[in-house]
N, C-alpha and C positions, 0 to 999 in steps of 0.2 A: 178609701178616699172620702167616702161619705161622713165617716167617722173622725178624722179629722177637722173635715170641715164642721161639723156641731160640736166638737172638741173645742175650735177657734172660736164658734161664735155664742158659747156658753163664759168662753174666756173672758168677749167683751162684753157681753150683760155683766159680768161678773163686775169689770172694769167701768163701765157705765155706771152701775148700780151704786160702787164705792164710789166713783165722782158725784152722783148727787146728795150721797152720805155728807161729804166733806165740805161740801157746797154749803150744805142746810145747814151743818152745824158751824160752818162760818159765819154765814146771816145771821144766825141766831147770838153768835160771839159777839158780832158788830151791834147785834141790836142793844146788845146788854151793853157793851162800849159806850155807845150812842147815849141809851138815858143816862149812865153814869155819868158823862158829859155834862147831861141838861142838869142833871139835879147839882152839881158841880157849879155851871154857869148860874144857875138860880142863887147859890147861897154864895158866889161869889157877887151878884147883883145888889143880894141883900148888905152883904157886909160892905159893899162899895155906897149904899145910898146912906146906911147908918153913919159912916164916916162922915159922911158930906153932909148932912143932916145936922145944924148947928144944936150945940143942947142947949 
């Protein structure tokens, strides 16, 4: 009986442990998302004021 139950709760460390795995390495996705975003939004800023910027 004993042995099952640290069988089970080895399981959910286990299962714990891979959710913060997947966790972090989606933050870490979104963050890379995120700036590719801003750097995005920046050179679409620039190419929006050059336009409009009479020569």
């Amino acid at each position: 009986r004993r042995k099952l139950l640290n069988k089970e709760k080895a399981h959910n460390d286990e299962n714990k442990q891979r959710q913060a795995d997947e966790t972090r390495v989606e933050k870490q996705n979104l963050s890379e998302e995120i700036q590719c975003l801003k750097e995005i939004h920046q050179q679409y800023q620039a190419l929006l004021e050059s336009l409009l910027t009479p020569k």
